[in-house]
N, C-alpha and C positions, 0 to 999 in steps of 0.2 A: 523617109525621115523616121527614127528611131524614138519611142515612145516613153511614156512616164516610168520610171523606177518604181517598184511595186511596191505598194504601200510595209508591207511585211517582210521585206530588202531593207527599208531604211528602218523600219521598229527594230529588227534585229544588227545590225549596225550600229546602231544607239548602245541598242544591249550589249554585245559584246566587243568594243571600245570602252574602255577602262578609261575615264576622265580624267583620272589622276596619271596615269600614265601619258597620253596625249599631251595634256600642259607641259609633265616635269620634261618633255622632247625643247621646253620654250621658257619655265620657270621653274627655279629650285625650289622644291616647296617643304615645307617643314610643319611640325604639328601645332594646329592651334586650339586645342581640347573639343569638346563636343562632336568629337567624328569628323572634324572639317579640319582643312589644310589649308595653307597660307604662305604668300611666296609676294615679290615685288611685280606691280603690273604690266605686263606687254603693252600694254594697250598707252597708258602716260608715264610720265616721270615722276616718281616719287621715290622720297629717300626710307621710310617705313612702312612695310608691307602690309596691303590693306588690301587684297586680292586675295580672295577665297574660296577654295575649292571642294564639294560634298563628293565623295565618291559614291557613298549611300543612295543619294539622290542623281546623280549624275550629271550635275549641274555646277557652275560659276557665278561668282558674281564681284563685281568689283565696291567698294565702297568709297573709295575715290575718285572713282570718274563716271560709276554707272552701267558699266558693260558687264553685260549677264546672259544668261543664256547656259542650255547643252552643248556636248562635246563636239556637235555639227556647226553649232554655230561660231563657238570656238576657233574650231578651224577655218570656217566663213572669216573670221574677221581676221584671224593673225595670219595669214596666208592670203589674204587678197581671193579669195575663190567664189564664185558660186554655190550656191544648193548641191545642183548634182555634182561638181566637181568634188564637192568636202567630201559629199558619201560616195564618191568612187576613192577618192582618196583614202579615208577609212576602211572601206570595203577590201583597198589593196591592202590596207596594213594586216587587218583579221584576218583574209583570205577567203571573203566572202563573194560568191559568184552572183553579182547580180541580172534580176531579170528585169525587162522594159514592156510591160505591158504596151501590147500593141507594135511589137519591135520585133522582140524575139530578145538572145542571150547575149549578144553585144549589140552596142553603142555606135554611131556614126560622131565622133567627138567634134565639135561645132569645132570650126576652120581660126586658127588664131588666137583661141583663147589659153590661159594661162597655164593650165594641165598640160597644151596640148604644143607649148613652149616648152615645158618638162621635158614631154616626150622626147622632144628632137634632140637635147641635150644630152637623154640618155641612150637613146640610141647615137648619137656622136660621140660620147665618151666609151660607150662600146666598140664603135669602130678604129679609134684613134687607141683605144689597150692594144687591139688586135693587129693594128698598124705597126705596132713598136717591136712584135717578133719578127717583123719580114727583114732583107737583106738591107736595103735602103735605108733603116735606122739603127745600124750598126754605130752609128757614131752621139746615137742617141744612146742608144743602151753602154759605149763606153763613157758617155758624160757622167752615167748614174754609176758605175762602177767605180769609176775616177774617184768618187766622193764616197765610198765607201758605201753604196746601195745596193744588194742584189735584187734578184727577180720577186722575190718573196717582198722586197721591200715595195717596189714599182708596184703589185700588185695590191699593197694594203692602200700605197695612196692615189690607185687608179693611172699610174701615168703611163702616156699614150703618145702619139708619132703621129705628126701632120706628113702623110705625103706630097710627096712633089705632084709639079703640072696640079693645071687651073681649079677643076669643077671635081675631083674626085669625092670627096664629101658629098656635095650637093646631090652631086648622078648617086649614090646610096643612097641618101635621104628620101630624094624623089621617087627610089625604088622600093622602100620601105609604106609610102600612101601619104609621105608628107606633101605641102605643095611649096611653091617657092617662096611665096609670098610670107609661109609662117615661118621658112629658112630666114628669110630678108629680116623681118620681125625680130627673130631669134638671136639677129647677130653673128649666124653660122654664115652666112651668106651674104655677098653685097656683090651688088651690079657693077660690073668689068664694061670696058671699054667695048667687047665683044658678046657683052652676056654674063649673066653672072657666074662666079665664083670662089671659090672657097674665102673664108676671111683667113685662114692661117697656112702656110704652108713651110716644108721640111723645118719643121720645130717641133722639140719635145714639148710636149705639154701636158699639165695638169688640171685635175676639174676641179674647177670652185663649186663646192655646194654649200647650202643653207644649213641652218641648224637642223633640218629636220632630215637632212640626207641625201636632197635633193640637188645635181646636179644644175647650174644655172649660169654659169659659166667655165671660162678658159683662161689659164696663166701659160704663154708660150715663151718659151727659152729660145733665144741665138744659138744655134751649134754647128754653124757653116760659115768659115770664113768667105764665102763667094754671095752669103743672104745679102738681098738688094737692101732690105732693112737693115740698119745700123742700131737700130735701138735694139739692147739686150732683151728686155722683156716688152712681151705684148701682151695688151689682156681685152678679153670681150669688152666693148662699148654697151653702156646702161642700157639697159633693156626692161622691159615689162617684168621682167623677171631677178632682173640681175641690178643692184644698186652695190655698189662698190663701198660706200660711207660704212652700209648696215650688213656686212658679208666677213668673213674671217675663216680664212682659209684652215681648215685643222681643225671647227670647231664640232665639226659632224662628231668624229672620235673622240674629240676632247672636254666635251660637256657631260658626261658622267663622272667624269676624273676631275672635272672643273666643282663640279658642286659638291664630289667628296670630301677634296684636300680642300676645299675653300681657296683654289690658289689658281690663276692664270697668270701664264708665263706669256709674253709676247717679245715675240720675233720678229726680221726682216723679213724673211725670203721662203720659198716652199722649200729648197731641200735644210734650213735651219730649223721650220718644222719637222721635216723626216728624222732626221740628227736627233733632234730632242726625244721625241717618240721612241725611237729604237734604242735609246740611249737609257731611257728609264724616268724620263721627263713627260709623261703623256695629256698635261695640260696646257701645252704651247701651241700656238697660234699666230697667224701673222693677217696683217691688212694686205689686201689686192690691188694693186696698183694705185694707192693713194696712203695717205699718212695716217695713223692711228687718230681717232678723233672721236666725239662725244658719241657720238651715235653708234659706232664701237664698246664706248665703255659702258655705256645702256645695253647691251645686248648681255657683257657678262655681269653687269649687278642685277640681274633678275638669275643668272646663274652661283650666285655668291653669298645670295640672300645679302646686299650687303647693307647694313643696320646699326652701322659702326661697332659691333664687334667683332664679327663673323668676314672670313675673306681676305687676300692679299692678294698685288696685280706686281709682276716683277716683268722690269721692260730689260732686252735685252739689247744694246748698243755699242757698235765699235767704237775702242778706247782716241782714235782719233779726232780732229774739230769738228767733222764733220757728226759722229754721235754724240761727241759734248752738245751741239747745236740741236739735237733731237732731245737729248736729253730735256734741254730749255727748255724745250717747243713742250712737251710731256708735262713740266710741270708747269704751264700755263694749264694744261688739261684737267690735272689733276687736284684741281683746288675743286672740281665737279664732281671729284670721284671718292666718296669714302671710304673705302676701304683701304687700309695701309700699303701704298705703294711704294715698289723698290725699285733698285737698277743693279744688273749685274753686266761686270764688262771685263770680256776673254782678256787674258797675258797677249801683249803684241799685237792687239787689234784684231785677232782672228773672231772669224764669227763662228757660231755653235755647231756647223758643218765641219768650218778647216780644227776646227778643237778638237773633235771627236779624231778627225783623223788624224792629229796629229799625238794623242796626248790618251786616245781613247774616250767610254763611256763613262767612265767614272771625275774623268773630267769635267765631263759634261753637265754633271750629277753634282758635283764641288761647286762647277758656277753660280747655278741657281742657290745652293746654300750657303756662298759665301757673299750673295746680296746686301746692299746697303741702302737705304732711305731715300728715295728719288731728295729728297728736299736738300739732303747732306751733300749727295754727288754733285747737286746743281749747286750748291754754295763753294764745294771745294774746288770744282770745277774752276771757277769764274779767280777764285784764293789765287790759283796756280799764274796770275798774269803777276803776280804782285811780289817784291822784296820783302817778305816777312821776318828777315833779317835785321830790317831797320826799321829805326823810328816812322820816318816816311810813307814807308812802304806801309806799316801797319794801319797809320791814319790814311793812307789813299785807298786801303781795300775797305775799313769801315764807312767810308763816306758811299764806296759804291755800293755796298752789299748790306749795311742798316735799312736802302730802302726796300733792297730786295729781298729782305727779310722780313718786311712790314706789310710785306701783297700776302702771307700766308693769315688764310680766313681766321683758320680755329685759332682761339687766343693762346690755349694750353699749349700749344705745337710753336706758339708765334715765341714767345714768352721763354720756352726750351729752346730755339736753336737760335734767340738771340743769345742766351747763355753758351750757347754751343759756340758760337761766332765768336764772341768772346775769347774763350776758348783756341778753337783753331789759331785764329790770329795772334793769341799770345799777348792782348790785353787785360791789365791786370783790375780794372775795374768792371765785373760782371755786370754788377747794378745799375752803372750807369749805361751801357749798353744796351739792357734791358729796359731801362727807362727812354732812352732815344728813339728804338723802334716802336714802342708804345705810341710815343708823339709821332712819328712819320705816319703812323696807322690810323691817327686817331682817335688811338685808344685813350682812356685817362691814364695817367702818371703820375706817380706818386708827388705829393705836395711837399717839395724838401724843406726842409727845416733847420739847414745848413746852408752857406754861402753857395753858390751854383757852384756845380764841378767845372775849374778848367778845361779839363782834358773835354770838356762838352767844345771847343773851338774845334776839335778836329773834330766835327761830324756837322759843323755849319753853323752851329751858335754864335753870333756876334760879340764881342767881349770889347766894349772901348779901351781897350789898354789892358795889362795886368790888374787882376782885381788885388784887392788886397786882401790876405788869405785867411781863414778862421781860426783865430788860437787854438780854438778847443779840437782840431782836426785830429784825431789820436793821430792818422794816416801820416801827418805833417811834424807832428811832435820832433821828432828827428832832428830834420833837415833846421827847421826852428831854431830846437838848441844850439847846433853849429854851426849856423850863421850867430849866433850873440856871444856865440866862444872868440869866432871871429873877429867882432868888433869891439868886443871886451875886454878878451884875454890875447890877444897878437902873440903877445913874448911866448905864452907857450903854445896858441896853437901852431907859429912857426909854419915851418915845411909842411907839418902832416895837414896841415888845414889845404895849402896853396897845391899839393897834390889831387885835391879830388876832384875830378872831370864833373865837366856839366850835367854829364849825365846821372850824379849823385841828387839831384836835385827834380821834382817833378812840376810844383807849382811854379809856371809860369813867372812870378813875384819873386820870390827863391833865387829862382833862375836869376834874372836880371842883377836881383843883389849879387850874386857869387859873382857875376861877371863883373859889375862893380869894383869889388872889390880885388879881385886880379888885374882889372886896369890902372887898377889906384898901387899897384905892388906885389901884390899880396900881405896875409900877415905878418911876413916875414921881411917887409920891405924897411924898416928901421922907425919909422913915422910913432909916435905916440900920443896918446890924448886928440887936442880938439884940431890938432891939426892934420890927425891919419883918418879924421872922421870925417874932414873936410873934403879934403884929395875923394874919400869913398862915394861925397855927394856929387859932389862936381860928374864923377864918374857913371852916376846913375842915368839913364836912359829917359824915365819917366817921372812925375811929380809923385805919382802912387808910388813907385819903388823908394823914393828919396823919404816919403813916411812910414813906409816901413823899417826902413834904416832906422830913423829916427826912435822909431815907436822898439827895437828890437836893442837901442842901444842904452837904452833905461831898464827894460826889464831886466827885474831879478834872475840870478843863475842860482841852479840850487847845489853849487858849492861851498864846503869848505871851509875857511881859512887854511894854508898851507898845505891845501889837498889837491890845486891846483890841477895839477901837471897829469897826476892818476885821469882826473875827473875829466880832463880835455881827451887824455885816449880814448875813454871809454866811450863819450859821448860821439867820438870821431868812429872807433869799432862799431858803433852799435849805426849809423850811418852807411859802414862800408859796409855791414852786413844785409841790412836793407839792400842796398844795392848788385850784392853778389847774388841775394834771394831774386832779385828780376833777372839776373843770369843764368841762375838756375832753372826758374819757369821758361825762360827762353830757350831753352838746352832743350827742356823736356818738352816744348810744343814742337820744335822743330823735330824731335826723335817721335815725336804722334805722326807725321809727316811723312814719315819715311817708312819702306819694308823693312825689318831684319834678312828679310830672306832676297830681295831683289835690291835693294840698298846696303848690302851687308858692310861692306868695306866704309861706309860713312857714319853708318850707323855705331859701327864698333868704335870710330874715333868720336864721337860726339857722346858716349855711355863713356866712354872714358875721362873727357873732358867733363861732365858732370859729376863721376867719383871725384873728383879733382877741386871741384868751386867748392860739390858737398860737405869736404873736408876742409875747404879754405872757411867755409861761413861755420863751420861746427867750434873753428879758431875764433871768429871774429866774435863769438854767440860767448864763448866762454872767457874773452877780455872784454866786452862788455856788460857782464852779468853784473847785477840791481841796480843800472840805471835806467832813466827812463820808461 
């Protein structure tokens, strides 16, 4: 049995391990004056770094949670190890030979323990490299070519060839000093029917390691159509070593490049990793057979410093339902995650592998920088089921998507893409928008000071009836006037009145009157005095609409004498102008909508058909000028 580590083995291992180097392998750390550094905790969750580091002194200490200690102990706790494990581990890093009083110059490593789980991984990711130049993985080595990977490639990210038949692994391993039991342990090995046997065989595969570069598991590829397994990927079963939640493939290479740019790019698959990497994207990463999730995004905000200002996480997803649905999924995650997330998603569904070959590196290179706000892609996302064409369609995607608007935490963020939603959707009251998700949320909202807005019916407010609508509505002023032209002046508002669609009209109240009064003839129906006003009541729908009538056919016009006939156009232009103005917002939300470049042929009739309203309301602006 192999004896104590010499006391002046580990004094010097202390010494030359550089504390600050060791962390930043696990925390991005940055300056925080007095000689000391400062980075987000390994050790708990916290959103402001309070985890700090003396190199001077060669010490740790957390002020949030309490964990302190040297660079040995360090590695004792973020690594799961022992004493002697941490300073063999450091010792390998320096390149320090240690001695074992009472022992001699090597170690007999205790049977099963966590190093010695290391071990067998890197001796099997050594065998299965070596595996991938024989004859037998020729159909390996053309899977990586297929995708545009050479040997130089395979070689940066270790990938290696399960051979055929049972126990080949194992019978290496075993011949190596391991024993079976730490294979079984390991995951490399499980007990067969006959004995045990390898857990992977003729599949390309690659080695999952930890942040620190540690080999600790296996991602294995399908490349036989005659494999008894059907599933495309396999990957090691959780082990002492290997937790799947808290692993990311890619991030050994990618965590210096991660805390430079401030930026992690996350991928599906290992060669979408490779893709990006060689592409000139070296901050991408992927989850190991399971879904990106919090204990993921904890691993790179301690690489992001992320502090709300520092850092951005861009997820990358095919454009089909199936990455919309990921998408979702991401931003339920990301209400946990502060740093500014995005989403970038290939032309045609292709992922960052079929991109690169299709389209090149520079494509690949475009994706990531043509990203856009995970919160916006999941809104537009959801937009796309919906007729934004029609009235309808607008109020059935704000009734879905006001609440899903109102689940985002931060109020500034909630507050903008309620404005944004707005927006997209081509509703033309921002405020009230913004005030609705407010109330879904929660939040306070403004105390109006105004009649309730109608248009609040399409998002779930109850409204007995047509309210009756506020004079002083500048908004309304309008519609107002030409409705009392209507009931006042018939003989000249005539035709031009009984032509303008319902949809010249917004308040609900309005509404009913026009209709009204088109059932009663219009104003052009011959009727005069108390008897055309009568037919209009009869005609009205509701007791509030029939007092508005009422109340709309005593108010003063601010006509005239003898000015008549001018005064009705104008008031009628400056109507249709309004009107043409929702045409035009509606032109321009639907051309927000669309590519120029992938939509070009719709896009061009819809820029044209906008020059076209532009110059009809620029008409209507200038025969209605000084009224109203």
């Amino acid at each position: 049995m192999a004896g104590r580590i010499r006391e002046s083995d580990i004094a010097l291992v202390r010494e030359r391990s550089r504390i600050d180097e060791v962390v930043g392998d696990q925390v991005s750390l940055k300056r925080a004056g007095g000689g000391a550094l400062k980075g987000l905790c390994p050790f708990h969750d916290e959103k402001s770094p309070s985890f700090n580091v003396r190199p001077s002194h060669g010490t740790f200490h957390c002020f949030g949670c309490g964990e302190g200690g040297d660079v040995i102990a360090f590695v004792m706790k973020v690594e799961h190890l022992s004493f002697v494990e941490a300073v063999e581990r450091l010792a390998d890093r320096v390149g320090i030979q240690l001695t074992y009083e009472g022992g001699g110059a090597t170690i007999q490593r205790d049977r099963g323990t966590r190093g010695r789980l290391i071990e067998a991984h890197k001796a099997a990711a050594e065998y299965y490299a070596e595996q991938l130049a024989t004859p037998d993985a020729q159909a390996a080595r053309e899977f990586l070519a297929e995708r545009g990977f050479d040997e130089a490639a395979a070689r940066q990210f270790g990938c290696g060839f399960a051979p055929g038949g049972w126990d080949k692994l194992t019978k290496h391993l075993l011949g190596r000093g391991f024993e079976l039991q730490e294979l079984i342990k390991s995951q490399l090995t499980k007990e067969g029917r006959q004995g045990p046997i390898d857990r992977f065989h003729r599949r390309l595969l690659w080695p999952i390691k930890e942040i620190s570069g540690d080999v600790v598991g296996f991602g294995a590829r399908r490349i036989f159509d005659d494999d008894p397994i059907q599933a495309k990927y396999l990957n090691t079963s959780e082990s002492m070593i290997y937790k799947k939640s808290q692993v990311l493939f890619g991030l050994d290479q990618a965590k210096r490049e991660i805390a430079k740019r401030k930026q992690a790019v996350i991928v599906e698959g290992y060669t979408d990793v490779m893709a990006m990497h060689l592409a000139g994207v070296p901050t991408a990463v992927a989850s190991c057979g399971t879904a990106f999730g919090t204990d993921h995004m904890n691993v790179l905000r301690r690489l992001l410093i992320d502090d709300d200002v520092n850092g951005e996480v861009i997820f990358t997803f095919d454009g089909d339902e199936a990455g919309q649905k990921a998408a979702l999924k991401a931003f339920d995650g990301e209400q946990h995650f502060s740093a500014q997330t995005y989403i970038a998603v290939a032309p045609d569904g292709m992922d960052p592998c079929e991109l690169r070959q299709a389209k090149g590196d520079v494509a690949v290179r475009d994706l990531v920088a043509r990203r856009i706000p995970l919160i916006e892609f999941a809104i537009k996302a959801q937009l796309k089921s919906y007729d934004l064409d029609s009235v309808d369609g607008r109020v059935e995607a704000l009734k879905k998507m006001v609440p899903f608007v109102a689940q985002i935490k931060d109020r500034a963020k909630r507050d903008g893409y309620a404005t944004r939603l707005a927006w997209w959707v081509g509703w033309d009251d921002e405020a009230m928008v913004v005030r609705r998700v407010r109330q879904v949320s929660g939040g306070k909202a403004p105390v109006a000071t105004q009649r309730a807005d109608p248009n609040q019916m399409a998002l779930g407010v109850e409204v007995d009836g047509p309210p009756r609508p506020n004079p002083r509505d500048p908004r309304l002023v309008p519609e107002r006037e030409v409705l009392k032209i209507a009931l006042r002046l018939p003989e000249y508002a005539g035709p031009m009145y009984d032509s303008l669609p319902d949809e010249s009209f917004t308040d609900p109240a309005y509404v009913a009157l026009h209709r009204a009064i088109r059932e009663a003839g219009g104003a052009s129906c011959g009727l005069e005095g108390s008897a055309y006003l009568e037919a209009i009541s009869q005609a009205c729908s509701h007791a509030s609409v029939r007092s508005v009538m009422t109340e709309l056919a005593v108010e003063p016009l601010a006509v005239k004498q003898n000015d008549e006939f001018r005064y009705v156009s104008m008031v009628i232009a400056r109507l249709q102008e309004v009107q043409v103005g929702k045409q035009v917002e509606d032109v321009k939300s639907r051309l927000r909508r669309l590519s120029p470049i992938k939509d070009a042929d719709e896009y061009r009739a819809l820029w044209g058909d906008l020059v076209a309203l532009e110059e009809y309301r620029k008409a209507l602006l200038q025969q209605s000028a000084g009224v109203l």
